[in-house]
N, C-alpha and C positions, 0 to 999 in steps of 0.2 A: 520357534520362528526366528527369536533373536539370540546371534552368538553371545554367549557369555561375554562381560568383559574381564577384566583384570580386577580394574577398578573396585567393580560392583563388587566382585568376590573378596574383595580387601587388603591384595597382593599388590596393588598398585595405586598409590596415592594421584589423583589426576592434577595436573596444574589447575590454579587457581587463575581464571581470566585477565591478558593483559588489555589494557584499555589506555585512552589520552583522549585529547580533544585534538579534533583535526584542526583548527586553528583557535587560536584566544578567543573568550565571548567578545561580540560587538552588540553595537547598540542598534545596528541594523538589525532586522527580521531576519534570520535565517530556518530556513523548514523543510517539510519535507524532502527526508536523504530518500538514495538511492544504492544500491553498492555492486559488482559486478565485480568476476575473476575474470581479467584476458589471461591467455595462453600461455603468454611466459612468466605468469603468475605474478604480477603487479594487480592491485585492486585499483579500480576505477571508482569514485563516488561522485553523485551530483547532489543537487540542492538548490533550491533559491534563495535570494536574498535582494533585500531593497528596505524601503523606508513603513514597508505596511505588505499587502496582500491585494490584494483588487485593487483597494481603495488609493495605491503608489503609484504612479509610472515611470520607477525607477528601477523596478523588481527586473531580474535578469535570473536565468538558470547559470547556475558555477559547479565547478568542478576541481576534484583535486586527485593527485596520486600516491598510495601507498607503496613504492618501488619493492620487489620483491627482497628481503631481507630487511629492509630497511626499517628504524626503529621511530620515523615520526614522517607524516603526511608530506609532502611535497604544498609549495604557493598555491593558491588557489586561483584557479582561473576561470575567465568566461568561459562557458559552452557554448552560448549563445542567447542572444538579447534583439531584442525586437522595440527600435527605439519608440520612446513617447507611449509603451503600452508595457505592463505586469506580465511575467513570463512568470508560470508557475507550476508546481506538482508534476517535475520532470520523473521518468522510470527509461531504466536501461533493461538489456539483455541482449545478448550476446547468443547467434543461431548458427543453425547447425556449418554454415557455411562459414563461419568464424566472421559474421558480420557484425557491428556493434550498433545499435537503433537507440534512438532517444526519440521520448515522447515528451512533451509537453502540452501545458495549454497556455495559450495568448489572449488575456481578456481583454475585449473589444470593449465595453464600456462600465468597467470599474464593479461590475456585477460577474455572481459564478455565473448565471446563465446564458453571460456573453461569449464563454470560451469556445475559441477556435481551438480544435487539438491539433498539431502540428507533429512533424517526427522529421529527424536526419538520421541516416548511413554511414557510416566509414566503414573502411578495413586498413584503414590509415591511423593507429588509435594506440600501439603500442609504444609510443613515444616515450624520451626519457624524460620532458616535462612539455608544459601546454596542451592547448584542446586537440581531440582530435582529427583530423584534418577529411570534413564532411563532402557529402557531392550535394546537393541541390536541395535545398530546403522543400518539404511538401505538407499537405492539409490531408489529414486524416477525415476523408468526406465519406459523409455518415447518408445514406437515403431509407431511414423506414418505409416500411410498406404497409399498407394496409391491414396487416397480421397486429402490426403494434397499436393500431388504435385499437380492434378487435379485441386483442390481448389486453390493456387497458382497461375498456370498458369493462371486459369479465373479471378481471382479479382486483381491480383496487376496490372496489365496494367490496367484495367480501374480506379481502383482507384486513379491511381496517373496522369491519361490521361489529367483531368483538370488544374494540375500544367506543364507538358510536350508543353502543348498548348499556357501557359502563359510566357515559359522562353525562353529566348535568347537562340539563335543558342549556343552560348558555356554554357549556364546551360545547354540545351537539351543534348547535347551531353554528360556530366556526367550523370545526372541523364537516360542516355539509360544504361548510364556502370553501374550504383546503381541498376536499374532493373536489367537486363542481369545478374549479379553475385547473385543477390538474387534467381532468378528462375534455376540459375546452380543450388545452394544448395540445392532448395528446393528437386532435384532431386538422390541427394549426402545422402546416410544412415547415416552417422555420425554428417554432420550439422543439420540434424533432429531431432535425439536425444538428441544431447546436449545443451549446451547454452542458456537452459530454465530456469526462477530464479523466485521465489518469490517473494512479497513485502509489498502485502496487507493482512486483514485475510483470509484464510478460510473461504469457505460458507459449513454450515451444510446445507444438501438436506434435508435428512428424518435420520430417528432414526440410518440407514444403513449405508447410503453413505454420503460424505464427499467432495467436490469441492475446485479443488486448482488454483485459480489463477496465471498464469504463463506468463513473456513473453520473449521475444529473442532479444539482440543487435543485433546480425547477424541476425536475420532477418528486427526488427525493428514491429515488429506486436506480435500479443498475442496469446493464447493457453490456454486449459483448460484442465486438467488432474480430472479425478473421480475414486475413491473405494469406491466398497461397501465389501471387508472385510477386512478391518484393514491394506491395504496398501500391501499386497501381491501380488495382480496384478492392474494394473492402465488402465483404458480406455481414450482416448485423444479424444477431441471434433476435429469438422473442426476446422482448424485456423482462426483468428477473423482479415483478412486483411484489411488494413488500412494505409493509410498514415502517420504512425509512432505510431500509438495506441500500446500504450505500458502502463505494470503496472495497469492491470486491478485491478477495486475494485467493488462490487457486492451486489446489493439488490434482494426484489422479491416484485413482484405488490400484491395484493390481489387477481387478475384473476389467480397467478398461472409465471407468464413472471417473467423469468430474467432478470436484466439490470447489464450491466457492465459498468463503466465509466473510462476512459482510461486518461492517463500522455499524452501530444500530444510534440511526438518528431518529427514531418512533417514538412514542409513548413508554411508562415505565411498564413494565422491568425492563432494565437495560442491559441489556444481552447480546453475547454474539451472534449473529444470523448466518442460516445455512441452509446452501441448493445444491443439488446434484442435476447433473446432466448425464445422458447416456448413450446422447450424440455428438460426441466430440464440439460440446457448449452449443449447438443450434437450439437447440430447446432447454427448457429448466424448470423441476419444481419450484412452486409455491416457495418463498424463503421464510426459515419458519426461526424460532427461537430455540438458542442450546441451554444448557448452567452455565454458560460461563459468561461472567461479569462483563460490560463494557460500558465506557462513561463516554459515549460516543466521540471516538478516536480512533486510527487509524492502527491497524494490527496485518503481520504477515505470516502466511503457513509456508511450511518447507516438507515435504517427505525426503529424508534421509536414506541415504545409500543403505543402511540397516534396516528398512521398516518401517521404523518410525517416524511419526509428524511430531513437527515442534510448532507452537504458537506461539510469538512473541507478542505480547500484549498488556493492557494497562491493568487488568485483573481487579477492576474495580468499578464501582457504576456510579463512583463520582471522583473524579479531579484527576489528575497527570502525574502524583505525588511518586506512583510506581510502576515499576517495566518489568514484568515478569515473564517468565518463560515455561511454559506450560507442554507437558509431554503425552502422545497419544499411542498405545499400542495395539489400538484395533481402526488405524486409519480416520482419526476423527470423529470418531462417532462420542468416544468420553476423552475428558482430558485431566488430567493433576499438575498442578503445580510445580516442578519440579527446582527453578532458580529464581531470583531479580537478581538483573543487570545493575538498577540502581532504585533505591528506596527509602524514600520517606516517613516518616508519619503526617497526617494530613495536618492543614494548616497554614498560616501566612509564612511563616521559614521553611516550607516546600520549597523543591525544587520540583521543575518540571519535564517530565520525560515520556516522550509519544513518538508516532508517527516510525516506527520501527522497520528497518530493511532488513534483511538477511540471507545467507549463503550459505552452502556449503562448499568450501574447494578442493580442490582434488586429491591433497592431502588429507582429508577429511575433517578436517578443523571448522568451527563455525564463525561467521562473520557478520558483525552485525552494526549497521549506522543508522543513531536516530536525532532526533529533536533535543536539545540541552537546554536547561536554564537551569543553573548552579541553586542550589539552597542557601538557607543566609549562612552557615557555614563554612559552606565552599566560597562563598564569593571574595573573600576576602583572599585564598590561594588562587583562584582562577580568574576572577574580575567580576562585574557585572556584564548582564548582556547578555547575547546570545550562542549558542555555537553548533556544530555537528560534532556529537560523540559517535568513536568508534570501541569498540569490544571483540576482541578474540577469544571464544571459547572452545569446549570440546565437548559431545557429547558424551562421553565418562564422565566430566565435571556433573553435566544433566543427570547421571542419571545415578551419581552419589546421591544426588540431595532429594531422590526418593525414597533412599532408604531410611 
């Protein structure tokens, strides 16, 4: 299935990954990246930053450029801010029409499940520095139907029936009032709409249409939102209910199947979660649990021009101490180990490293920008604070370190 490499065979030593911080830690919040190839092969990255997360209204989405050759990040600048309100959990991609989308959400009152999700346009975006130059700000407007309270009602009691079974008379009792107020809202117009956020990329479907990964703290389960003309009107899958499957990220099989693999904000074991679809996302299995560790944090799939899927991910079911890179050769279905990007032993001089974006460009090299916070090691070469780290690797690198 997969060519031989060099590497693997032992003829070719792969480079060992270059990496920097896109700019110095600060003491501001920086998080959730983002990372995208434009065309003439400069990388684009977003992020937010401000003084907190909901809880700031100083949080703005930023951005910055990697110019192609070039050996360190370009200034960082606005993408855009929404004054007196937390701009947050910005994702890019870049369609077939060489257009470039950004999404965000705008929290309206200091809670996730106030979030407006928003998105802008350009094709103005290959710039040699600053944002890219957008047309018309819009509201990624969400209308459930009927199907999703229905939907609702049937899968959250059995999904979480296995955990209800297993808790004490006093967790039961919460967890009846966590259902109960989930299925009030499900029935409620405005918890449906709102409180949907981004976090991973964009799946391009076809030349058309466009898939946006979405999911809900007040709910605690995910959603899928599609256009197929430029974001004027949006159609909504079933809801993808789950025992906390949140922050979906999205590959496609070769037979045509979607897979989403979900952040697991549920009960233990803490695991990666995973749906398939087989209607280009309109519908979705049950999301169910894999082996693979998560300490509920944010992780991204890729399917590789060879075959293979890579997960970037925390690889642990508790703390941010490590970012590992995990390799799949039957599409998902099992995964191994293969790199970390950066790695700790757990503990108070951890550093912290989550929330992981990733590429491949067309050189075929990998690209990856996450969540930074130095160890007490590092702090003293790089600062305290916060930052966006980036990482260039290769899949030969990946897949030495299976052997």
């Amino acid at each position: 299935m997969f060519p031989a490499c060099l590497a693997v065979v032992g003829l070719v030593t792969p480079p060992p990954p270059q990496s920097h911080l896109i700019f110095p830690p600060q003491s501001l919040h920086n998080h959730g990246s983002c990372v995208v190839e434009c065309s003439n092969g400069d990388l684009l990255a977003c992020w937010y930053r401000g003084s907190g997360e909901r809880s700031a209204d100083d949080v703005a989405v930023m951005g910055a450029r990697l110019r192609r050759g070039a050996r360190a990040w370009g200034k960082p600048f606005v993408m855009t801010d929404t004054p007196g309100f937390p701009d947050t959990n910005p994702c890019m991609v870049i369609d077939p029409q060489r257009r470039l989308w950004l999404f965000w959400s705008t929290i309206l009152d200091n809670h996730w499940e106030s979030a407006l999700t928003k998105f802008l346009i350009s094709t103005d975006y290959e710039r040699s520095a600053g944002p890219p130059r957008w047309r018309a700000e819009k509201v990624l407007h969400l209308k459930p139907g009927p199907e999703f309270l229905a939907a609702v009602q049937r899968d959250l009691p059995t999904q979480w029936a296995p955990y209800r079974q297993a808790a004490s008379p006093a967790d039961r009792e919460k967890l009846d009032a966590y259902l109960a107020e989930r299925l009030r809202k499900a029935g409620d117009k405005l918890s449906v709409r709102l409180g949907w956020m981004t976090r991973a990329h964009p799946f391009v479907l076809d030349e058309r249409r466009l898939l946006v990964p979405l999911y809900s703290d007040g709910f605690d389960f995910s959603l899928m939102a599609i256009t197929g003309d430029g974001g004027a009107t949006w159609q909504v899958s079933t809801p993808l209910v789950g025992p906390g499957d949140v922050q979906p990220t999205i590959a496609r099989r070769r037979d045509g199947t979607l897979v989403a693999f979900f952040r697991d904000n549920g009960p233990p074991p803490q695991r990666v979660m995973v749906a398939e679809s087989t209607d280009d996302g309109l519908t979705w299995s049950l999301a169910r649990d894999t082996d693979v560790p998560d300490p509920g944090a944010g992780l991204e799939v890729l399917a590789l021009r060879s075959g293979r899927w890579i997960l970037v991910h925390n690889g642990t079911e508790r703390g941010r101490h490590q970012l590992a890179v995990s390799v799949s050769e039957d599409e998902g279905r099992t995964w191994r180990v293969a790199r970390y990007l950066d790695r700790d032993d757990p503990g108070p001089n951890a550093g912290s490293y989550s929330y992981p974006s990733v590429i491949q460009a067309r050189d075929g090299s990998l690209h990856a920008t996450y969540s930074f916070t130095p160890n007490a090691a590092e702090r003293e070469k790089a600062g305290r604070g916060e930052s966006i780290k980036y990482v260039r690797f290769t899949e030969e690198w990946l897949l030495e370190g299976l052997r």
